[in-house]
C-alpha positions as a Markdown table, in Angstrom:
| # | Residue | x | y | z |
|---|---|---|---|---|
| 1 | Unk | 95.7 | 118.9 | 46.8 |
| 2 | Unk | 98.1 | 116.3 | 47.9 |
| 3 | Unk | 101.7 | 117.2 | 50.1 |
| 4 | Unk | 103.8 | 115.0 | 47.8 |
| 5 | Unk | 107.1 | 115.8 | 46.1 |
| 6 | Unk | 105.6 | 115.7 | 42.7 |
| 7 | Unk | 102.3 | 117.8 | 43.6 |
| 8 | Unk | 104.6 | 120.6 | 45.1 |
| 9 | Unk | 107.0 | 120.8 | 42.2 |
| 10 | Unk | 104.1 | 121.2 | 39.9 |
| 11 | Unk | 102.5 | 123.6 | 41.8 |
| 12 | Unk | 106.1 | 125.1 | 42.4 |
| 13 | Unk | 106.5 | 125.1 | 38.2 |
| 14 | Unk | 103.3 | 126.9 | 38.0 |
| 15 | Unk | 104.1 | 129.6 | 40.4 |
| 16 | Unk | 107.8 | 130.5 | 39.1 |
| 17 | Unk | 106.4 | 130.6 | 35.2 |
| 18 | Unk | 103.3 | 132.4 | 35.7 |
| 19 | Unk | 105.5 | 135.1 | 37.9 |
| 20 | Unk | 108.2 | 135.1 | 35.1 |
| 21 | Unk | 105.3 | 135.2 | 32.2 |
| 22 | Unk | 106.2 | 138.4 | 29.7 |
| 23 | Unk | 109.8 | 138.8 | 30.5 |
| 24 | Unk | 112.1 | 139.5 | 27.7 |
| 25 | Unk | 115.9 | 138.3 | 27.5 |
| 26 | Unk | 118.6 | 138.8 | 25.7 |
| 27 | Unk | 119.7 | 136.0 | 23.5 |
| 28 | Unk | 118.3 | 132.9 | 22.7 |
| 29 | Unk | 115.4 | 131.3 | 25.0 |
| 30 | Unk | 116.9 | 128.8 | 26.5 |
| 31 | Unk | 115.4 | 124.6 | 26.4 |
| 32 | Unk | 116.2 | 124.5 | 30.3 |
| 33 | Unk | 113.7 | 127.2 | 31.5 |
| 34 | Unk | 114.1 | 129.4 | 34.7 |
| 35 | Unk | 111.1 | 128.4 | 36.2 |
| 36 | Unk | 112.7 | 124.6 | 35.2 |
| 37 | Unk | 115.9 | 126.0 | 37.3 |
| 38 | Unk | 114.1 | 127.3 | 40.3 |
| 39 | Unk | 112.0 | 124.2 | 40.4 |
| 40 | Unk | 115.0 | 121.7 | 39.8 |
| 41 | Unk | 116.8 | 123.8 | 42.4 |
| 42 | Unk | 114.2 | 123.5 | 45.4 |
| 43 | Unk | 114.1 | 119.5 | 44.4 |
| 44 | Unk | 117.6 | 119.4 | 44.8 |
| 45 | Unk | 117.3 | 121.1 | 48.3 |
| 46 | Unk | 114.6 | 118.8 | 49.5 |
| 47 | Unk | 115.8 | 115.7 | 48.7 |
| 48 | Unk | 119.5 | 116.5 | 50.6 |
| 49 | Unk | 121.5 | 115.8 | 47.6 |
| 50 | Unk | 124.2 | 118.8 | 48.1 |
| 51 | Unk | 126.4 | 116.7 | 44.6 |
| 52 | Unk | 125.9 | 118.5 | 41.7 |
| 53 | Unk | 126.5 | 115.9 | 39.7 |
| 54 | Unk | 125.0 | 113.1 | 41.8 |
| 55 | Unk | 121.4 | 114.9 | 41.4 |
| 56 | Unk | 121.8 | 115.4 | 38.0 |
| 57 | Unk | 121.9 | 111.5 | 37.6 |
| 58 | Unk | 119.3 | 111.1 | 40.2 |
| 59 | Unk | 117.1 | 113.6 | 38.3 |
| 60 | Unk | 118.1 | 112.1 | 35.3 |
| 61 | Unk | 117.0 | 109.0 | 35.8 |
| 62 | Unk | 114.1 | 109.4 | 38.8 |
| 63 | Unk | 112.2 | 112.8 | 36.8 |
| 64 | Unk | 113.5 | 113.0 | 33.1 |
| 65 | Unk | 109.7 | 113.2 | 31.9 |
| 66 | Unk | 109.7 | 116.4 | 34.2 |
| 67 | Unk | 112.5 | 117.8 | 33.1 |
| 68 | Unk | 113.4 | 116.5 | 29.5 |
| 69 | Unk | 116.4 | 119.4 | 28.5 |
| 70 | Unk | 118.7 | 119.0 | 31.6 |
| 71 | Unk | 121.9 | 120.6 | 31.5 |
| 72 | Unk | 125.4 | 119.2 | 32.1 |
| 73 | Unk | 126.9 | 119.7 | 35.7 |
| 74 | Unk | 129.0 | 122.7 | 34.3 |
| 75 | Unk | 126.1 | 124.1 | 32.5 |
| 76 | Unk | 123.3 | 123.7 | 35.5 |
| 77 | Unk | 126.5 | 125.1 | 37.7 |
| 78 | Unk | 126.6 | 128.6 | 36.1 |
| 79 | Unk | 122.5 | 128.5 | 35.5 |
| 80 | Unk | 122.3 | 128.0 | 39.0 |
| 81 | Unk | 125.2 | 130.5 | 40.4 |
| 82 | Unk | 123.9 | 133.4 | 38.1 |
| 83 | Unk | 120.0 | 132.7 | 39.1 |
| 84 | Unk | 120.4 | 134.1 | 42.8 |
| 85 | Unk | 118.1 | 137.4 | 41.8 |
| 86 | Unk | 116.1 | 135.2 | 40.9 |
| 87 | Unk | 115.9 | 132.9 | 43.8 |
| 88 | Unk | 115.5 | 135.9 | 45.6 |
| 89 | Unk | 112.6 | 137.1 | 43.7 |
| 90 | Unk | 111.2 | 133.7 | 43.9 |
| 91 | Unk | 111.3 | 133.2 | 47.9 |
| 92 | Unk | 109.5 | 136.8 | 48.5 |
| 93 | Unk | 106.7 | 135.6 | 46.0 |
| 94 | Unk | 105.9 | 132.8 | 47.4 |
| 95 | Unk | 106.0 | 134.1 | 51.2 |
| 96 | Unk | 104.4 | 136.8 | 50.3 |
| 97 | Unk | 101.8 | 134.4 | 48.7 |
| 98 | Unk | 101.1 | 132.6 | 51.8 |
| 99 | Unk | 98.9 | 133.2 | 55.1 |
| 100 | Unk | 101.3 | 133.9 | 57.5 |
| 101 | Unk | 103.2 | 136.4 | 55.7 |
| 102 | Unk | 100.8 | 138.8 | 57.7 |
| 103 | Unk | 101.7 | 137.4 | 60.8 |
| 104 | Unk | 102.2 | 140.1 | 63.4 |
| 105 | Unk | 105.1 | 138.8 | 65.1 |
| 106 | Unk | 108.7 | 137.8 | 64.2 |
| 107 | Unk | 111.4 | 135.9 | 65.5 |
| 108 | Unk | 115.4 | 137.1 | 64.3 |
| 109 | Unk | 118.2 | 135.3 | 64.8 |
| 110 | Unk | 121.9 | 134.2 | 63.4 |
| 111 | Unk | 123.3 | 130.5 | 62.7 |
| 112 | Unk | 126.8 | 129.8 | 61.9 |
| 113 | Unk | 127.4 | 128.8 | 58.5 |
| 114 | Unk | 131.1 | 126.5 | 58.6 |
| 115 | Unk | 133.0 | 127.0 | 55.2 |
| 116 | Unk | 136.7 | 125.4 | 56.1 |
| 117 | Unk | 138.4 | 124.0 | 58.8 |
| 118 | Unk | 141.5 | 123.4 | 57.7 |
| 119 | Unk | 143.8 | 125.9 | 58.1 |
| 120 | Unk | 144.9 | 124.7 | 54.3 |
| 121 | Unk | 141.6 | 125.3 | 52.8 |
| 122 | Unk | 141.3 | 128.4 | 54.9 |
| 123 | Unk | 144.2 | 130.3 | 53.2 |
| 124 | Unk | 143.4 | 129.2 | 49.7 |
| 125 | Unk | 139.7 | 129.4 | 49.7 |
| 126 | Unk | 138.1 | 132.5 | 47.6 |
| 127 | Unk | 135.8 | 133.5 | 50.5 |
| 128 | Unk | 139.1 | 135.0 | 52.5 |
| 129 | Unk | 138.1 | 138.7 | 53.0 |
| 130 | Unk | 134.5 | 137.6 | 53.5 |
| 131 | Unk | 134.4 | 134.9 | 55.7 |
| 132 | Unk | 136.2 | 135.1 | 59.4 |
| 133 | Unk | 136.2 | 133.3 | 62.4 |
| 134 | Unk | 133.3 | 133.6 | 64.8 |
| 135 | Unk | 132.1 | 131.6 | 67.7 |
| 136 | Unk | 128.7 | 129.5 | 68.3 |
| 137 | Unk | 127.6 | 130.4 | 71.6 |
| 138 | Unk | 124.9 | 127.7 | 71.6 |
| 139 | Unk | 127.9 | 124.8 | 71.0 |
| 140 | Unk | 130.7 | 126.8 | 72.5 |
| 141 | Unk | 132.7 | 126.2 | 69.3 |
| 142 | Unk | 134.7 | 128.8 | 67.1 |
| 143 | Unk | 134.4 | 128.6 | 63.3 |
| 144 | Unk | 135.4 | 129.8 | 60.4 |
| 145 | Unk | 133.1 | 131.1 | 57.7 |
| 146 | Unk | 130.0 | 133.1 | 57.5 |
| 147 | Unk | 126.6 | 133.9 | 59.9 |
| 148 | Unk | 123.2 | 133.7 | 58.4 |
| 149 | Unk | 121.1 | 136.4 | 59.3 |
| 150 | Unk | 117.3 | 135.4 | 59.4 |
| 151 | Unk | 113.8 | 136.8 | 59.7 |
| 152 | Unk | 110.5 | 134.7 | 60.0 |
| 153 | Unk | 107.2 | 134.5 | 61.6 |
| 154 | Unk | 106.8 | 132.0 | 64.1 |
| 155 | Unk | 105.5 | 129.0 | 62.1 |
| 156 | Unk | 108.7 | 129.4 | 60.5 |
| 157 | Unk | 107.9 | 131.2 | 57.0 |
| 158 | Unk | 111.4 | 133.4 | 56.2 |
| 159 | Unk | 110.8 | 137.2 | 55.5 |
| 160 | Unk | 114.1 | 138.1 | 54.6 |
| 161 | Unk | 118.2 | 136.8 | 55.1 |
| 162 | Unk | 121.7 | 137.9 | 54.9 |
| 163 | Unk | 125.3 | 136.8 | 55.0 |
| 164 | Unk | 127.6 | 138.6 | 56.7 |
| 165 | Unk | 131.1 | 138.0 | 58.0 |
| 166 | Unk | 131.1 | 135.9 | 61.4 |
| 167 | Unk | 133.0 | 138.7 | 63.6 |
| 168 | Unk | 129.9 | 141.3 | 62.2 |
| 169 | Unk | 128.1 | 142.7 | 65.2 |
| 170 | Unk | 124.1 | 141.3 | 64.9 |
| 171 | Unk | 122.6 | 144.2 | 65.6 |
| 172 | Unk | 124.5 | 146.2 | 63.0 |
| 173 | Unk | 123.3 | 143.3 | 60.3 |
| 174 | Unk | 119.5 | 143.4 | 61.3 |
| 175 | Unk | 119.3 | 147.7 | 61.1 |
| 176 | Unk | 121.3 | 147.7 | 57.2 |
| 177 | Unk | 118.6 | 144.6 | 56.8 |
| 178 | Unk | 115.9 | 147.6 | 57.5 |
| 179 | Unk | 117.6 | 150.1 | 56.1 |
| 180 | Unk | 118.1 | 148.2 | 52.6 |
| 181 | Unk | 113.8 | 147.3 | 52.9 |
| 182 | Unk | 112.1 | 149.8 | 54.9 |
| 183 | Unk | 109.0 | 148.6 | 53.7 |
| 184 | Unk | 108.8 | 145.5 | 55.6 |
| 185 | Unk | 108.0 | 147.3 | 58.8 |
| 186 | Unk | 107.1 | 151.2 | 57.3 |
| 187 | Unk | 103.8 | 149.1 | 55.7 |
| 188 | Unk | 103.9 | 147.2 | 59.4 |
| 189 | Unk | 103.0 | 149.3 | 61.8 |
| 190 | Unk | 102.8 | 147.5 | 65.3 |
| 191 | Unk | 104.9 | 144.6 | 64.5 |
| 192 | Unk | 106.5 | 142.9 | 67.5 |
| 193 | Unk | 110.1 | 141.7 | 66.8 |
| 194 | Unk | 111.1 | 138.9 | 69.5 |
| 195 | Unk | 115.0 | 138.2 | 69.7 |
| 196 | Unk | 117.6 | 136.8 | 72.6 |
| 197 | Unk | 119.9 | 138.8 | 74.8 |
| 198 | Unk | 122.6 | 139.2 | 71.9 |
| 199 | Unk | 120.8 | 142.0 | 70.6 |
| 200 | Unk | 120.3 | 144.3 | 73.8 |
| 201 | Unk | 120.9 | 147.8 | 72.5 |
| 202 | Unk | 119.7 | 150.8 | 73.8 |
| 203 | Unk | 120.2 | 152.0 | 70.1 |
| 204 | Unk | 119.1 | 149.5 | 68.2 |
| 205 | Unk | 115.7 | 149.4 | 70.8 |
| 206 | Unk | 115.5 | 152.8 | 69.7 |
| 207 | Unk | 116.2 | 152.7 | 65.7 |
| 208 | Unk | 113.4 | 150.4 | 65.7 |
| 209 | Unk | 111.2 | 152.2 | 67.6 |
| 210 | Unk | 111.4 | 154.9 | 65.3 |
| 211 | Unk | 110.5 | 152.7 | 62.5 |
| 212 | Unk | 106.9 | 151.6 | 64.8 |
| 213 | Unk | 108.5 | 147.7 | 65.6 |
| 214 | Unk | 108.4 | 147.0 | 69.4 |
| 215 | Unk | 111.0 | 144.4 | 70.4 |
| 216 | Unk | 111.1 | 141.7 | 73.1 |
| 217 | Unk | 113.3 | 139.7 | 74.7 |
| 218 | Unk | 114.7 | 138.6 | 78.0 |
| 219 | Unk | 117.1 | 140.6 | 80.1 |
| 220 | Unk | 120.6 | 139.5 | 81.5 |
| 221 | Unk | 120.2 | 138.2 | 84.9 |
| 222 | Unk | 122.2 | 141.5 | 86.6 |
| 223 | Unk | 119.6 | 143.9 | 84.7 |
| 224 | Unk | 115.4 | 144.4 | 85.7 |
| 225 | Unk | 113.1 | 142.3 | 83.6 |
| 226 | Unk | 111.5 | 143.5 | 80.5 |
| 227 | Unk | 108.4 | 144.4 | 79.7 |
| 228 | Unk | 106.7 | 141.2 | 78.0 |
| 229 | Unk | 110.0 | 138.6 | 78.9 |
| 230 | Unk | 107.9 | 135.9 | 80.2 |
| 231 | Unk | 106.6 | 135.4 | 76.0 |
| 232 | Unk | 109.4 | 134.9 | 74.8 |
| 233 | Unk | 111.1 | 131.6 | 76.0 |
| 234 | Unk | 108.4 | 129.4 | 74.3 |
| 235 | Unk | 108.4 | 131.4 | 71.2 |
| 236 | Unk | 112.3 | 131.4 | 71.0 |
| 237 | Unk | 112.7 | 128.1 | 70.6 |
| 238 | Unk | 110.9 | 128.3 | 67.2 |
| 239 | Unk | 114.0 | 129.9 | 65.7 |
| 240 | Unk | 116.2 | 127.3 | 67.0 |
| 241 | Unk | 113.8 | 124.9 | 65.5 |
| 242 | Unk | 114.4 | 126.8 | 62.1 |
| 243 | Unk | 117.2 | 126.8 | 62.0 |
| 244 | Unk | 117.3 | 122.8 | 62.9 |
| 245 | Unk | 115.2 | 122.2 | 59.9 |
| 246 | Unk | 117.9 | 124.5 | 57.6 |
| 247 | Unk | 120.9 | 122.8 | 59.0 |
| 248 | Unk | 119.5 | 118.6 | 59.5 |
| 249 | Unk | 117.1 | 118.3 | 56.7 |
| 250 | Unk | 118.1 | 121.0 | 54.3 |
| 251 | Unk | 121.7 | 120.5 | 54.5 |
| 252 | Unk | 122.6 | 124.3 | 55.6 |
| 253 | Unk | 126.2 | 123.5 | 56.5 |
| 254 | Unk | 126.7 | 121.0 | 53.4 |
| 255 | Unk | 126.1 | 123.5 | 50.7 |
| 256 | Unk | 129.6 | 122.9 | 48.9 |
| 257 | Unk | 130.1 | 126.6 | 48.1 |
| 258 | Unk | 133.6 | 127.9 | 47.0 |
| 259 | Unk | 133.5 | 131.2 | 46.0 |
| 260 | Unk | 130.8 | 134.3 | 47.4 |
| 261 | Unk | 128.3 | 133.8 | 44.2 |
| 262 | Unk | 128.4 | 129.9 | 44.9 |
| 263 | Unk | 127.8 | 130.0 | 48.7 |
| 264 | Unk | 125.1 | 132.9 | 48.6 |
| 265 | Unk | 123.1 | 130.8 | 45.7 |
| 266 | Unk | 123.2 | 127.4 | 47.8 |
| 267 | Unk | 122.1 | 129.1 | 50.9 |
| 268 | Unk | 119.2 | 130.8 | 49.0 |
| 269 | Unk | 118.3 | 127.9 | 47.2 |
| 270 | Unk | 117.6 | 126.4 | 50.7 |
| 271 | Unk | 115.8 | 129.2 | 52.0 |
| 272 | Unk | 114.1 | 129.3 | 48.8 |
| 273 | Unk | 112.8 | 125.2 | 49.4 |
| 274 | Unk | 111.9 | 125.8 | 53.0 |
| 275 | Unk | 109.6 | 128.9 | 51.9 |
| 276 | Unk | 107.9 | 126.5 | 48.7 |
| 277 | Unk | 107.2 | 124.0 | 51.2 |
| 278 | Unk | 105.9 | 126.4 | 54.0 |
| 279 | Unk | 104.1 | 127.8 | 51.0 |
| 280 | Unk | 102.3 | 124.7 | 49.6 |
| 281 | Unk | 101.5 | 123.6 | 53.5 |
| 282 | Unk | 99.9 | 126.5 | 53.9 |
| 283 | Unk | 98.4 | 126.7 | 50.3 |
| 284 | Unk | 96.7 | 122.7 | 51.3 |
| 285 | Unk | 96.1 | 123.3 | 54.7 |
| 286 | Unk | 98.9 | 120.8 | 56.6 |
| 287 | Unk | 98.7 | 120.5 | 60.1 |
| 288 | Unk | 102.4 | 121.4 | 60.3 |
| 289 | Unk | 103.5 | 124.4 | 58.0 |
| 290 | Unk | 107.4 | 123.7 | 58.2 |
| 291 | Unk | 107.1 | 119.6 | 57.6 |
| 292 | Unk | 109.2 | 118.8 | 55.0 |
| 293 | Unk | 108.1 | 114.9 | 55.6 |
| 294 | Unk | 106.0 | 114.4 | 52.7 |
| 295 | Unk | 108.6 | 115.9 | 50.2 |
| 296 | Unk | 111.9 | 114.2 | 51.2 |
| 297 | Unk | 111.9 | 111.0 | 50.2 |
C-alpha cells in the first residue's frame, strides 16, 4: 500500500464502516454516512483547514466523487459536534488495531489549549465555568482556556486524552483518567509510565503502584536521583514532539471551538487524524510512524 491522502482515507472508509457494520438507528439512514463523517473529519484535520465552510468547498470541489451527499456547513456542523462518541470509539479502534498499541512504555503529559484572549471574548464565551487561566511553564506564558491531557507510547500512538480546566492539578487528571479505564493498566501488568517533575507525588507513585505501573522520571535538583532518571531525558522529548505535531501540523490551538461539545469534537477529531495516520504507517510499514508528510498536501 501506498502513504497517500487518497489510500489512507480509503483504507480509513473501510475501517470506520466495517466497525459500524450491523448497527441500528433511530430514524431515517442518513445519505452522508458516519463512516463518511469520520472519514471527512480526519481529511479535514490533515489537510489544516480548521473553516468549516472553506473545507466544504475545498472538499467539494477537490473529492466530490468521494463524497457525493455532502452536507451544508450547518448540517456537517451538528453531524460533526454530535459524532464525538463516535470519534472516540473510532481513535481506540484504530490504536488498538496497530503494533505499538502493545508497547510497554508510555509517555503522559499536558499542553495548553488557548480558547480567548481577549478579555471581551473571555466574559462572553460559553466555555466560562470550564475553561480558566493556567500557565505554560515551557513558554512562561499564562492563558486562558483548557489543558489537554495525553497518553501515548513513544512513537507517538495516543492511548487515551482529556480536557480539563487549566488550574486542575495533573496528577489529579491522570488517576480519574485510571479510575474511569482501569483496564488499560489492570490487563498491563508491568507497564512503565515515564512523565517530568510536574507530577512527583508520593501518592500518586503510590496509586499507581497499586494498579502494577512503575513510573519514571527525573528528580528536582534539591532531592536524590531516581531510580532509572538517566532514561528519561531522550524519551521525554517524544512527548514534546507530540505534542508539536498536534499543535503545527494539526492545528491544536486553531480548532475554532465555541461551546464544550464544539471544542471537545475538534480536539478529538485531531487526535482521531493523528492515530489514522499512526495507524496506516504502521499498517504499510513507514519508516516514521507519526509523519504526516505524505497526507498533507
Amino acid at each position: 500500500m501506498y502513504a497517500d491522502l487518497d489510500t489512507l482515507l480509503t483504507a480509513l472508509y473501510v475501517k470506520i464502516d466495517d466497525l459500524l457494520a450491523g448497527r441500528r438507528r433511530i430514524g431515517r439512514p442518513p445519505r452522508f454516512t458516519d463512516a463518511e463523517l469520520v472519514t471527512v473529519a480526519v481529511a479535514q484535520a490533515v489537510l489544516q483547514v480548521p473553516s468549516e465552510r472553506r473545507w466544504l468547498r475545498i472538499i467539494d470541489r477537490f473529492l466530490a466523487g468521494m463524497f457525493p451527499h455532502l452536507p451544508q456547513q450547518p448540517g456537517y456542523n451538528k453531524r460533526l459536534r454530535a459524532a464525538l462518541p463516535l470519534l472516540k470509539t473510532a481513535m481506540r479502534e484504530l490504536a488498538t488495531d496497530s503494533d505499538l498499541w502493545h508497547d510497554d512504555v508510555w509517555i503522559i503529559d499536558s499542553t495548553p489549549v488557548e480558547c480567548a484572549r481577549s478579555i471581551a471574548t473571555r466574559r462572553r464565551s460559553q466555555l466560562a465555568g470550564w475553561a480558566s487561566y493556567g500557565h505554560c511553564s515551557a513558554h512562561n506564558r499564562f492563558f486562558w482556556g483548557l489543558r489537554l491531557h495525553l497518553i501515548c507510547t513513544p512513537h507517538g500512538l495516543p492511548i487515551t486524552w482529556a480536557l480539563a480546566t487549566a488550574k486542575l492539578d495533573e496528577r489529579e487528571v491522570m488517576t480519574a483518567i485510571f479510575d474511569r479505564e482501569p483496564q488499560l493498566l489492570t490487563h498491563r501488568p508491568g507497564q512503565t509510565i515515564i512523565a517530568d517533575r510536574g507530577y512527583t507525588s508520593r501518592a500518586f507513585e503510590t496509586d499507581l503502584a497499586t494498579r502494577g505501573t512503575s513510573l519514571l522520571m527525573p528528580a528536582y535538583r534539591n532531592r536524590p536521583a531516581r531510580p532509572g532518571a538517566q532514561l528519561t531525558k531522550p524519551v521525554r522529548q517524544l512527548i514534546e514532539a507530540v505534542n508539536g505535531t498536534l499543535k503545527a501540523q494539526l492545528d491544536l490551538e486553531r480548532h475554532g471551538g465555541r461551546t464544550p461539545d464544539g471544542v471537545a469534537t475538534r480536539i478529538a477529531q485531531r487526535i482521531l487524524a493523528l492515530t489514522a495516520v499512526i495507524w496506516h504507517n504502521n499498517h504499510t510499514s513507514q519508516p516514521v510512524m507519526r509523519s504526516l508528510i505524505a497526507y498533507d498536501h
